[in-house]
C-alpha positions as CSV (number, residue, x, y, z in Angstrom):
1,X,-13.9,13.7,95.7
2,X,-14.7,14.3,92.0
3,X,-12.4,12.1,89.6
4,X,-10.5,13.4,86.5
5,X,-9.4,11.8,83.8
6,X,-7.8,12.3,80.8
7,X,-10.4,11.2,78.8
8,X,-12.7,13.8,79.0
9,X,-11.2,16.6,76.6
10,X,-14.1,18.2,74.5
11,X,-14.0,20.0,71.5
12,X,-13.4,23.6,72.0
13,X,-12.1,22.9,75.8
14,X,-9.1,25.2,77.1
15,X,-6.1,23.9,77.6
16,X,-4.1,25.6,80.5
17,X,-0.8,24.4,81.7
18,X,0.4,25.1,85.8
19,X,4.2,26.2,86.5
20,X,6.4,25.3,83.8
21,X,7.8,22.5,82.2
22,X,10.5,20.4,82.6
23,X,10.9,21.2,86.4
24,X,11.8,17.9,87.7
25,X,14.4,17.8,85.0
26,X,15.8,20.9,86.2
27,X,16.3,19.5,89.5
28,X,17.5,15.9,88.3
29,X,19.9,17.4,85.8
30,X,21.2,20.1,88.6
31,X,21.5,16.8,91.5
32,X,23.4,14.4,89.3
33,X,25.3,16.6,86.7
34,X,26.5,19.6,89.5
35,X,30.1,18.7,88.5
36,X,29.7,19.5,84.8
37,X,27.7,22.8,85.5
38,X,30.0,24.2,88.4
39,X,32.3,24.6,84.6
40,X,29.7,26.8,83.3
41,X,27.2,28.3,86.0
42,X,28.0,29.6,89.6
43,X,26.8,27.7,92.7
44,X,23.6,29.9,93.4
45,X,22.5,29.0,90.5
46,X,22.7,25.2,90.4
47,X,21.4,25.4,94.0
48,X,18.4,27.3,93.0
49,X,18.2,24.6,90.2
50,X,18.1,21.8,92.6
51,X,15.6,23.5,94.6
52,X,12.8,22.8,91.9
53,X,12.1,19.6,93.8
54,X,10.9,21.3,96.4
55,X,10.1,25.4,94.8
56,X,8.4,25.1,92.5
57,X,7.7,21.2,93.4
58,X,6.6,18.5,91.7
59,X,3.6,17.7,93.4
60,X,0.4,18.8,91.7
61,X,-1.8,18.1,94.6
62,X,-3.0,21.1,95.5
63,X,-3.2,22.3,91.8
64,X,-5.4,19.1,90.8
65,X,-7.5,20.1,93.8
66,X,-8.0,24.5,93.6
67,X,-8.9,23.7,89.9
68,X,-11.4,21.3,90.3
69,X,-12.9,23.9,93.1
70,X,-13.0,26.3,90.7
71,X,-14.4,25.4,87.5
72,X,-15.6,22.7,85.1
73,X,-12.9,20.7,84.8
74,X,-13.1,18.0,81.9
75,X,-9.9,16.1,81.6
76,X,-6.6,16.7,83.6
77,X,-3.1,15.1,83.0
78,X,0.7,15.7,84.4
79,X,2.9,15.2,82.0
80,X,5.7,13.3,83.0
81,X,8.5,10.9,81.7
82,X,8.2,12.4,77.8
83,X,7.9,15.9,78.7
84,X,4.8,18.3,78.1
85,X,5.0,16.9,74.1
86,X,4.1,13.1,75.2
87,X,1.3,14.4,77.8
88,X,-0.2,16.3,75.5
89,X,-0.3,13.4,72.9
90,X,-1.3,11.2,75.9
91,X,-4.2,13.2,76.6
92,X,-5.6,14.0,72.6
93,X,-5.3,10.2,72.7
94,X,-7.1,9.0,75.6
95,X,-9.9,11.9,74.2
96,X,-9.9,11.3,71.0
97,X,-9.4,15.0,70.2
98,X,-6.7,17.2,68.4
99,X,-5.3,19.8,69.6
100,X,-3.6,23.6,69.3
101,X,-0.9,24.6,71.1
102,X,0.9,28.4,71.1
103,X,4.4,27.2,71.4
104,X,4.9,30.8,73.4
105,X,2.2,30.3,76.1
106,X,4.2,27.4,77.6
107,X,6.0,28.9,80.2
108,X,9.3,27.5,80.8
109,X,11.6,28.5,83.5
110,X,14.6,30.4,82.8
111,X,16.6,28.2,84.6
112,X,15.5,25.1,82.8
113,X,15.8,27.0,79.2
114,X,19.7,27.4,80.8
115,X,20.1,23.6,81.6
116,X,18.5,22.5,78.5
117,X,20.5,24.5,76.3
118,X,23.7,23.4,77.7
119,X,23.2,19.8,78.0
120,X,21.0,20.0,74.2
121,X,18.0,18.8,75.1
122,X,14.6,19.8,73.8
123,X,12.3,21.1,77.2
124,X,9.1,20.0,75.3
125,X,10.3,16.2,75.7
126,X,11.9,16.1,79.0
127,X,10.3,15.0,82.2
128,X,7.8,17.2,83.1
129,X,6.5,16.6,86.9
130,X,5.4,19.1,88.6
131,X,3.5,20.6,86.0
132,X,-0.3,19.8,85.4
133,X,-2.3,20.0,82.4
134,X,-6.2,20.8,83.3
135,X,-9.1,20.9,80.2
136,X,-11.8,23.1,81.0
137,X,-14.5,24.2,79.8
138,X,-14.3,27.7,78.0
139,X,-16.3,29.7,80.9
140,X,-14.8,28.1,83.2
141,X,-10.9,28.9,82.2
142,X,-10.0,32.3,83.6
143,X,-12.2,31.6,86.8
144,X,-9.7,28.4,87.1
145,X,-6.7,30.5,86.3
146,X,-7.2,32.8,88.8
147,X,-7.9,30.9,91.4
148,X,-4.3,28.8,91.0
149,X,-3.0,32.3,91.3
150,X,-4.3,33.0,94.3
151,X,-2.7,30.2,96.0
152,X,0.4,30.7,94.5
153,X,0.0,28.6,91.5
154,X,1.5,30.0,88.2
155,X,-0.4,28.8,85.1
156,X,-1.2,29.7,81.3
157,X,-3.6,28.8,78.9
158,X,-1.7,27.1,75.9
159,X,-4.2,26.2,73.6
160,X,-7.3,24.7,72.2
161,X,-8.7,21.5,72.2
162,X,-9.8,20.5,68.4
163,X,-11.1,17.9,66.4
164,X,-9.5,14.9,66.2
165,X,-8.1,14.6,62.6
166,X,-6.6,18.3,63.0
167,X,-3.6,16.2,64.7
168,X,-2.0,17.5,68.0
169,X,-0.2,21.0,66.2
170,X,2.1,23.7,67.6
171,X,1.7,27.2,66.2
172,X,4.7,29.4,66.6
173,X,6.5,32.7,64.4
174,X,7.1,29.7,61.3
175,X,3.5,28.4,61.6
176,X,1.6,25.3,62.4
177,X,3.2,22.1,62.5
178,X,3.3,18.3,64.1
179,X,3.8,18.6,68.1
180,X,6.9,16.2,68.3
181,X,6.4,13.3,70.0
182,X,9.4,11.9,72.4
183,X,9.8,7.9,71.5
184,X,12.1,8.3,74.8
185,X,12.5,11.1,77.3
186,X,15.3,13.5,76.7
187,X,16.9,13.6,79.6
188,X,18.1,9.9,78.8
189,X,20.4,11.6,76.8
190,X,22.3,12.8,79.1
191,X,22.1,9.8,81.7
C-alpha cells in the first residue's frame, strides 16, 4: 500500500472534494437534537438525516483507496472536527501551499444546508467526516473523478492549489476573500 499524506500538495495540483460536507454533523445534530427538529421538520426527514452515518457514511476507505488506483495522488486529507475550512487550512499548512477554492463547487447536502440553517451554523466549519479531500495531479483529476463515480462515490473538484503567500482564498459571486478558519468546531455551538 502507497502512503498519502497531506504534505504533498504541489503548486498547480487539483483539489477535489468526495460527498459533501458536514455529513457526520448532519447525523450528530439529527441523533441528539431529534426533539427540537420534530418542531420544524417531519420524521422522514430527520430519519434520512440520521442515516448519513451510514448513507452517505463517514468512512473514506474505499474513497482513499479507488483514488489512489486511479491517478497521481499527491496529498490527501479528511477534514474533520473544524469542518472542510480547518482541513483545507490543515492541508496548505502541512504543504506549505495556498490555495483557491470555488465556494460553489463544494457540494453540500440539502439536508445539511436544512440543519445548519436552523440550528445557525456555518457548514464550512462543522465536522466534516465522511468527506475526503484528494490533491492530484492536473492529468490525473477527471481520470480520479470518474473512477469515484463509478463506485458510487460523489465528488467535485473545488479548487486549485497555489502559491503559498496567495493565502488559503474562497472565490464566490462577492469575490476572493480569506477561507475562515474555525478556532472551534461549530457544532459546539449547539452542544
Amino acid at each position: 500500500e502507497r502512503i498519502v499524506r497531506s504534505s504533498g500538495a504541489r503548486v498547480g495540483d487539483h483539489i477535489i472534494l468526495t460527498k459533501g460536507i458536514a455529513i457526520e454533523t448532519t447525523a450528530l445534530l439529527a441523533r441528539e437534537k431529534e426533539k427540537v427538529l420534530a418542531e420544524e421538520f417531519d420524521g422522514t426527514f430527520i430519519q434520512r438525516c440520521k442515516d448519513f452515518i451510514e448513507r452517505p457514511g463517514i468512512s473514506v476507505r474505499m474513497d482513499a483507496g479507488t483514488a489512489v488506483e486511479a491517478g497521481e495522488v499527491h496529498a490527501m486529507h479528511d477534514p474533520t472536527e473544524g469542518g472542510l475550512a480547518t482541513g483545507l487550512h490543515e492541508l496548505a499548512r502541512a504543504s506549505g501551499v495556498g490555495m483557491e477554492i470555488r465556494r460553489e463547487r463544494i457540494p453540500v447536502f440539502d439536508e445539511t444546508l436544512a440543519l445548519c440553517s436552523f440550528f445557525g451554523l456555518d457548514p464550512l466549519g462543522c465536522i466534516a467526516s465522511g468527506a475526503l479531500l484528494i490533491v492530484s495531479d492536473p492529468a490525473s483529476s477527471s481520470g480520479i473523478i470518474n473512477a469515484l463515480g463509478a463506485v458510487g462515490i460523489n465528488c467535485e473538484p473545488i479548487g486549485l492549489v497555489k502559491e503559498e503567500d496567495e493565502g488559503v482564498i474562497i472565490v464566490d459571486e462577492r469575490g476572493k476573500s480569506p477561507l475562515p478558519f474555525f478556532e472551534q468546531d461549530e457544532i459546539t455551538r449547539v452542544f
